[in-house]
C-alpha positions as CSV (number, residue, x, y, z in Angstrom):
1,X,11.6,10.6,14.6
2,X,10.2,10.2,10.9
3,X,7.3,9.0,9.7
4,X,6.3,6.8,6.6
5,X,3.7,4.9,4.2
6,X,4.4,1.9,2.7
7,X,1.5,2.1,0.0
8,X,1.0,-1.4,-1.1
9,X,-1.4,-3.8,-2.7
10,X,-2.1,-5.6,-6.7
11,X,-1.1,-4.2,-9.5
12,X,-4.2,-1.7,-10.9
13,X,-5.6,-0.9,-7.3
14,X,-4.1,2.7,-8.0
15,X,-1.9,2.9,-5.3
16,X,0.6,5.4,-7.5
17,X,-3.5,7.5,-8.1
18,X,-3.6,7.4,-4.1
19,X,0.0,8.9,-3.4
20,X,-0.6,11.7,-6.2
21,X,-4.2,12.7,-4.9
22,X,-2.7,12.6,-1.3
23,X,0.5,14.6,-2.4
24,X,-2.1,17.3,-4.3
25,X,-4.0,17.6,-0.3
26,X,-1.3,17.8,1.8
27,X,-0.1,20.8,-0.9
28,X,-3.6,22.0,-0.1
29,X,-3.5,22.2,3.6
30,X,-0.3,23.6,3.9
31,X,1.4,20.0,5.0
32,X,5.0,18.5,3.4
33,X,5.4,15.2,2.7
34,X,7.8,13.2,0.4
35,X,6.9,10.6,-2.3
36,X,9.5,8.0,-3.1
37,X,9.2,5.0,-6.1
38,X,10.2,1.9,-4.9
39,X,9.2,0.5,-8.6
40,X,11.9,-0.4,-10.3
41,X,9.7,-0.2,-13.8
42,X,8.1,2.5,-13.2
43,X,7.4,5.0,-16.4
44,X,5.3,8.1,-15.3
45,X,4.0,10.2,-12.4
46,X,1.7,12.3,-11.5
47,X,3.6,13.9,-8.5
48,X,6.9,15.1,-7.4
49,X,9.2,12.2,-6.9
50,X,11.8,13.2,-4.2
51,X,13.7,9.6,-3.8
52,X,13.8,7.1,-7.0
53,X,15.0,3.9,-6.9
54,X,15.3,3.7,-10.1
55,X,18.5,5.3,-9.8
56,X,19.9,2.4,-8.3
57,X,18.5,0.2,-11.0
58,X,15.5,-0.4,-13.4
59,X,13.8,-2.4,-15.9
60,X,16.3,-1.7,-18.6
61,X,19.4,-2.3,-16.5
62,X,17.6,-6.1,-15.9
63,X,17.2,-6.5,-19.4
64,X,20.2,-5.3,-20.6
65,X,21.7,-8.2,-18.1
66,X,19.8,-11.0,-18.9
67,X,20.0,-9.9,-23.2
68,X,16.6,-10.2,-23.8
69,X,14.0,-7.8,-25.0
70,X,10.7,-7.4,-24.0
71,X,9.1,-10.1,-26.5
72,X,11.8,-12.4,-25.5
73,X,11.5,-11.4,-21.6
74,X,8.1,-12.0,-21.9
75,X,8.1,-15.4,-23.1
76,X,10.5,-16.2,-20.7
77,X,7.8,-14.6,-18.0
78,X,5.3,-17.1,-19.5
79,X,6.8,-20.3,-18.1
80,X,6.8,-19.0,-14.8
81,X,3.5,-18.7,-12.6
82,X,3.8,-14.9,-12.5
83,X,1.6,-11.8,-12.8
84,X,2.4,-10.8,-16.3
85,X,-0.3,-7.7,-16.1
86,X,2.7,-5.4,-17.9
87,X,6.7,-6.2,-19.0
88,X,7.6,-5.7,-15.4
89,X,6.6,-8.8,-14.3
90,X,7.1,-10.3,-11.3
91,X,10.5,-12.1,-12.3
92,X,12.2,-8.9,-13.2
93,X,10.9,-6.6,-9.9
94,X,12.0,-9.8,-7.8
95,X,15.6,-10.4,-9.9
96,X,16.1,-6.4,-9.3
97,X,15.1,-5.8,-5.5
98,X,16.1,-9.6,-4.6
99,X,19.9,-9.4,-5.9
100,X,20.8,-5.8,-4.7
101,X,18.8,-5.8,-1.0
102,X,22.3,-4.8,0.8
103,X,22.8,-2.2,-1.8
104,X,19.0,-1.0,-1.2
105,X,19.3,0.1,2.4
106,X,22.9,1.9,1.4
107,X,20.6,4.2,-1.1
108,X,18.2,4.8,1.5
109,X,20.8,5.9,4.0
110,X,22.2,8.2,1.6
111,X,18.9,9.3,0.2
112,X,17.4,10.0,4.0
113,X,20.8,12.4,4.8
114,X,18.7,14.9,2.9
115,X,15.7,14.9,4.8
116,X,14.7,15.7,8.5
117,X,14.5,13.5,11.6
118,X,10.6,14.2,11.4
119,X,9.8,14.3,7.7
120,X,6.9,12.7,6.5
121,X,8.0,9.8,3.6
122,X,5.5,7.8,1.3
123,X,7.1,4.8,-0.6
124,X,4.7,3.9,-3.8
125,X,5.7,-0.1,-3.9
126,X,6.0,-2.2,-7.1
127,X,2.2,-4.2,-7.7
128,X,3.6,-7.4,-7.5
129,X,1.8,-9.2,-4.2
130,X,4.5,-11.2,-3.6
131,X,6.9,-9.0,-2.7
132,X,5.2,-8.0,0.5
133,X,3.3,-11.6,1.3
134,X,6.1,-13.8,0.4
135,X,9.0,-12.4,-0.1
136,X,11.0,-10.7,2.7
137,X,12.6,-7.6,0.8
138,X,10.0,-5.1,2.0
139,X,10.1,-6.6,5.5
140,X,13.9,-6.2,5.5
141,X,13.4,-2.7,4.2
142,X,11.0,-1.8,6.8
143,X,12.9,-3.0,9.7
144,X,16.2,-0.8,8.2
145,X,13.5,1.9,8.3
146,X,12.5,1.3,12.2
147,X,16.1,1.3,12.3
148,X,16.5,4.8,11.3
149,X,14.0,5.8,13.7
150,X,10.9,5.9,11.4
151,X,7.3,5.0,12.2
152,X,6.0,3.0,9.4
153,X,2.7,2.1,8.5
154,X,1.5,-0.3,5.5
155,X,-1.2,1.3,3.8
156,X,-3.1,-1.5,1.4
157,X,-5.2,-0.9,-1.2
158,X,-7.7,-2.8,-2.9
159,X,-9.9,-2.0,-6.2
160,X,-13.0,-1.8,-4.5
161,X,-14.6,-3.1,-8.1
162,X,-13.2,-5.9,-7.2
163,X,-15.3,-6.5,-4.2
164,X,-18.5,-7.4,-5.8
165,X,-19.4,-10.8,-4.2
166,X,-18.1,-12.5,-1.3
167,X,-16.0,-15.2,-3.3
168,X,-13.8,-11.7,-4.3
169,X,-14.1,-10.5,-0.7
170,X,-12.5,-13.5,0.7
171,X,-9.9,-13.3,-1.5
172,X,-9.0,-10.2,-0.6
173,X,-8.7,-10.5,2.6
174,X,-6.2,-13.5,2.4
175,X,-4.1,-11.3,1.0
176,X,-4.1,-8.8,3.3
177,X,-3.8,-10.3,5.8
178,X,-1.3,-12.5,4.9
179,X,0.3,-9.3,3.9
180,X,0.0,-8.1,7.6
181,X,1.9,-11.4,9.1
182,X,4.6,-10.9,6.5
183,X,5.4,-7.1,7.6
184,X,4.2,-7.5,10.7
185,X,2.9,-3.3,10.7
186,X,0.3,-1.3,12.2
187,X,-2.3,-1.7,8.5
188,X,-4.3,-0.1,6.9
189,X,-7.0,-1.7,4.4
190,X,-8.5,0.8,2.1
191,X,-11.3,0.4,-0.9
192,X,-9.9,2.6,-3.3
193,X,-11.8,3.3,-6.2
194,X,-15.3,4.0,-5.0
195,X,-16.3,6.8,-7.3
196,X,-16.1,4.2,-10.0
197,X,-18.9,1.9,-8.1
198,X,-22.0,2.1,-9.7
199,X,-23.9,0.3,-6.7
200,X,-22.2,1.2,-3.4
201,X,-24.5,-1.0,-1.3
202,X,-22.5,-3.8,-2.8
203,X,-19.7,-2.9,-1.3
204,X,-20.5,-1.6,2.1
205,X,-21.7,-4.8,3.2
206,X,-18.5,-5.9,3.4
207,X,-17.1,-3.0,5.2
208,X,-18.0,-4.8,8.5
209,X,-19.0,-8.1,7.5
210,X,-20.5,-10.9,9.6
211,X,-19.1,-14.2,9.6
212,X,-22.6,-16.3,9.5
213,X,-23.6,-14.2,6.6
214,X,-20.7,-14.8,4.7
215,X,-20.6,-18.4,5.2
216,X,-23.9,-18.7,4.1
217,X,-23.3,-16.8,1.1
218,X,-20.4,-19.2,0.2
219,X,-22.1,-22.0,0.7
220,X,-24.8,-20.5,-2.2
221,X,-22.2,-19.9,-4.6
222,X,-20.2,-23.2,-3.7
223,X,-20.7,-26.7,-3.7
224,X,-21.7,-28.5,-0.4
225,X,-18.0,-30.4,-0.3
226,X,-16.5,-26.9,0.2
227,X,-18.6,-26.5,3.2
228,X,-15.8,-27.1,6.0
229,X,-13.4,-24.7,3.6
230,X,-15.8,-22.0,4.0
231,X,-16.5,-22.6,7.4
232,X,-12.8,-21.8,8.2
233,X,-12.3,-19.3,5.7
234,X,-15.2,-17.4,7.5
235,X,-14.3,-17.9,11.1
236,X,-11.2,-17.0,9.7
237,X,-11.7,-13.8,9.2
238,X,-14.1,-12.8,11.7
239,X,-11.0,-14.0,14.2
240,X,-8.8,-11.6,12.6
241,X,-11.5,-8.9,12.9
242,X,-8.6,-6.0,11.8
243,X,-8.8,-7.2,8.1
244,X,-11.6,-4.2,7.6
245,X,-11.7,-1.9,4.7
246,X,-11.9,1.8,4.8
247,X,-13.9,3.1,1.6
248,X,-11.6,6.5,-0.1
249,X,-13.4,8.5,-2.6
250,X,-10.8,10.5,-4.0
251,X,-13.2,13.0,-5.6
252,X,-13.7,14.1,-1.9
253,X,-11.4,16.5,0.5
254,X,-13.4,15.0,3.5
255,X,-12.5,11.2,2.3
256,X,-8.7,12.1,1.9
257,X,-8.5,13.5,5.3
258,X,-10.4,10.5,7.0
259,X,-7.7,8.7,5.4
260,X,-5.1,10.4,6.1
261,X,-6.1,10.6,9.6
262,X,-6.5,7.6,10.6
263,X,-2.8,6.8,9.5
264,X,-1.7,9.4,11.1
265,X,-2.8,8.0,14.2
266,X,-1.3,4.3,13.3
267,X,2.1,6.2,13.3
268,X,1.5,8.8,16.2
269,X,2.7,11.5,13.7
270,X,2.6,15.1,15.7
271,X,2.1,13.4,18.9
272,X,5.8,14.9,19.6
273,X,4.9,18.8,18.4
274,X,4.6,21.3,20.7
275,X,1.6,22.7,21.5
276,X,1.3,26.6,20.1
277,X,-0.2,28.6,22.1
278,X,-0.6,32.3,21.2
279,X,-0.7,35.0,23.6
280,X,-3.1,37.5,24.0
281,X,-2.8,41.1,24.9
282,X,-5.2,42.7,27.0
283,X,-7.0,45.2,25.0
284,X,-6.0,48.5,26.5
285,X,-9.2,51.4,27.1
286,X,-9.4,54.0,24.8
């Protein structure tokens, strides 16, 4: 049985930061694990990539189909309601990944047939949202996965800058948790970034949040014909009490390995090893 990440969430949350940092650990501790690029645009990385899909196809290849360039790609971005944070925009990663998803699970069956039945993969994910909340590629990828006998687990991250007042917080937990429904996964919310908050009592509030609390601070920062909206939006989720963030400091061991833990769990990873048990001579008398 193998075990995997799927390391989602927006573009700039620093999921590609979370898969080097946990790469650098697990080199630390003595522990192997594989990092594979599922972005299709990707330029640079700061670990090891051991499975790349842009050997199946990338930015270039998308552009070199459609004959535009990056100005003229861009413009063409502009008249669609897409994330155009950087050139690979949402149209391109969904025009690659969209039009070659048989093709995708053939280069992951040949990829896996150089790893082990209990190797330990994490997939760094294109930034685009709506590849994993609307779009069913990644779902389609991740049962092919389950298929293969792999334990999966989606690991979200969110800038935890971004969590500053509880209009933001809402936010982000529609998208995970619609994120959740569309992968249907054992998940994992983290806060990444939280060496870079100045003022970390404004974010651990909304580590474990209560519903009446944040309805009442909606209703301060929202008109009064909002009030049902935020009434729902609230109960909402306080219903779906799993939508809770774990806070990763990356400039701590002790933060990694809470992490990493916890997933670990999600997937049962080394549930299956055998126990060692070392035996002791009895110390023989002089």
């Amino acid at each position: 049985m193998g075990y995997a990440q799927l390391v989602i969430g927006p573009a700039g949350s620093g999921k590609s930061t979370y898969c080097s940092s946990l790469y650098d650990h697990c080199q630390t501790v003595g522990r192997s694990i594989h990092i594979v690029n599922l972005d299709p645009a990707a330029e640079h990385f700061n670990y090891p990539v051991d499975m790349d899909i842009r050997e199946l196809i990338s930015l270039e290849d998308v552009m070199e189909e459609l004959g535009m360039g990056p100005n003229g790609g861009l413009i063409y971005c502009m008249e669609y309601p897409v994330d155009l944070y950087c050139p690979c925009s949402l149209y391109f990663i969904i025009s690659m990944l969209g039009h070659l998803e048989d093709s995708l699970d053939d280069w992951l069956d040949e990829q896996l047939e150089n790893y082990l039945d209990d190797d330990y993969l994490v997939f760094d994910c294109p930034g685009q949202i709506e590849l994993f909340t609307h779009v069913p590629v990644l779902r389609n990828f991740v049962e092919h996965l389950k298929r293969k006998n792999f334990n999966v687990c989606a690991v979200y991250l969110l800038d935890s800058q971004f969590i500053t007042d509880v209009t933001k917080y809402i936010s982000g937990c529609m998208a995970s948790l619609s994120a959740m429904i569309q992968l249907e996964l054992p998940h994992i919310n983290i806060l990444s970034k939280m060496d870079l908050v100045p003022n970390k009592k404004d974010v651990e509030e909304y580590l474990d949040p209560n519903a009446q609390v944040l309805l009442s601070q909606l209703n301060q920062q929202m008109g009064p014909r909002f009030g049902k909206l935020n009434k729902c939006l609230a109960e909402l989720v306080d219903d779906y009490s799993m939508v809770n963030f774990i806070p990763l400091d990356l400039r701590k061991e002790s933060s990694i390995q809470y992490v990493l833990s916890y997933i670990d769990n999600c997937i049962q990873y080394g549930e299956n090893a055998d126990v060692k048990v070392r035996d002791f001579d009895p110390e023989e008398d002089d």
